[in-house]
C-alpha positions in Angstrom: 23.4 79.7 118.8 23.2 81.0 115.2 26.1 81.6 113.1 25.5 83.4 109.8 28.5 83.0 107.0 28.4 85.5 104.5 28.8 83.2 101.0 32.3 82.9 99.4 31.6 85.1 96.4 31.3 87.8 99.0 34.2 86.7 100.7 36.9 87.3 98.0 39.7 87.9 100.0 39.0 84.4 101.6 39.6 82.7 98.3 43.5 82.7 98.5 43.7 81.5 101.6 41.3 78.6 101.2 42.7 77.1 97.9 46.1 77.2 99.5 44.9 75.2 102.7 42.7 72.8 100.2 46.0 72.3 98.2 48.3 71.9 101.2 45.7 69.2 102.8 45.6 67.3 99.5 49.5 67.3 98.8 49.5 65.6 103.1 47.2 63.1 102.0 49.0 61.7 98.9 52.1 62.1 100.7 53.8 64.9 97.8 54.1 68.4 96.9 51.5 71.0 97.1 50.7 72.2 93.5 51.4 76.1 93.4 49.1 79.1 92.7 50.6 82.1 91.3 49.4 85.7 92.0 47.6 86.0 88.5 45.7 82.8 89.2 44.7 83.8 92.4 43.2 87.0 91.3 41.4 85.3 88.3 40.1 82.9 91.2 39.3 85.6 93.6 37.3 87.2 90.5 35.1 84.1 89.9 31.3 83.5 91.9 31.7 80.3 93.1 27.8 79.6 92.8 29.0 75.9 95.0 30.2 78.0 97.2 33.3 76.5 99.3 33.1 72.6 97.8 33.7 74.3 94.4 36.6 75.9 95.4 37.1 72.7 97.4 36.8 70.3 94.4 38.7 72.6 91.9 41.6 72.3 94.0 41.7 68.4 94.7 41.6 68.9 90.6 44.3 71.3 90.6 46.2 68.9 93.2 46.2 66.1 90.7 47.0 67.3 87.7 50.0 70.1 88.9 51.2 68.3 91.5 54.5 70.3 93.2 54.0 72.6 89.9 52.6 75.8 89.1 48.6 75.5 88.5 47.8 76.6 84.9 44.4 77.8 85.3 43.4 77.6 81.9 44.0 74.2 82.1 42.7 73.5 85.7 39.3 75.1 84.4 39.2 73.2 80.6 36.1 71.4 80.1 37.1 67.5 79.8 37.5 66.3 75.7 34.3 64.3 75.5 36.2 61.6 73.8 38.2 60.9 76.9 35.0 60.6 79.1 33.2 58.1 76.7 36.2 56.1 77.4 36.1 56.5 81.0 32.0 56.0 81.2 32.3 52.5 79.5 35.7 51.6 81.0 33.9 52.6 84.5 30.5 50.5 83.2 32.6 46.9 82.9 34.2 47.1 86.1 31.9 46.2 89.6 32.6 48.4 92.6 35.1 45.3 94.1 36.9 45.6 90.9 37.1 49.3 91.5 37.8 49.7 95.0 40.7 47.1 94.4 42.1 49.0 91.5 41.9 52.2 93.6 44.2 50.0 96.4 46.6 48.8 94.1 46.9 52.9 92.8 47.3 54.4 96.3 50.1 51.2 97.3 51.5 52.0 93.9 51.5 55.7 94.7 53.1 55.8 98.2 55.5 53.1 97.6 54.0 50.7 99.2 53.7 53.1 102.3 50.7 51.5 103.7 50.0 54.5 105.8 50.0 57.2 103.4 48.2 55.0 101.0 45.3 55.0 103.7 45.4 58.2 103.8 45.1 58.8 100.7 42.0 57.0 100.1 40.3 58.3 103.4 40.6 54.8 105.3 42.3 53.6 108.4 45.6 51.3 108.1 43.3 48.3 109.5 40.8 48.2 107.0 43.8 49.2 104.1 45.2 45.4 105.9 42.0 43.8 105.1 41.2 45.1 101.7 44.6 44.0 101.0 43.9 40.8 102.5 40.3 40.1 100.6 41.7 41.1 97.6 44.7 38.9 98.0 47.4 41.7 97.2 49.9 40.7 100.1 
């Protein structure tokens, strides 16, 4: 069987919807609030092409669920182009570290983050509570 989906640029009144079921799934998986879109941000959303299709809308909204989390989404902000400054720092902060490093700093976040909720801090990095147990255990965190 063959499905054909229009793209979301010519699904604009799908746009709404979609970024409030992105936001609500991100706000489940950190455990907190939903960041909010008011109806002037959703029309300047539904007004934009989306060229990615749904993963932009997708990946703009994890965005918006980080930085306004439980707040109102300030669009100009969400949509800012990062200070170049900042990312230097991040590229060569990101270069010295090994992906151990990394993936242990990203457990001690999410435990840090869900209060030591070891179930929402698997779900917040996409991995079962088992393998959370043995990271913490290999990376002697316990």
């Amino acid at each position: 069987m063959s499905l054909h989906i229009p793209p979301l640029r010519d699904r604009p009144a799908d746009i709404p919807l979609l970024a409030n079921a992105f936001l609500d799934r991100f706000a489940g998986a950190s455990g907190g609030e939903p960041a909010r879109l008011d109806e002037a941000t959703l029309r300047e959303l539904s007004a934009r092409p989306f060229r990615g299709n749904v993963r932009e809308l997708e990946n703009l909204m994890r965005r918006a669920a980080i930085l306004f989390p439980g707040r109102t989404v300030e669009l100009n902000r969400l949509l800012a182009p990062q200070p170049s400054s900042q990312r230097d720092s991040m590229t060569s902060e990101l270069r010295s570290l090994n992906l151990r490093e990394l993936e242990r700093a990203a457990v001690i976040r999410s435990l840090e983050f869900s209060g030591g909720n070891r179930t929402l801090a698997s779900r917040a990095l996409g991995i079962s509570v088992r393998t959370l147990r043995n990271k913490i255990r290999a990376y002697e965190l316990a």
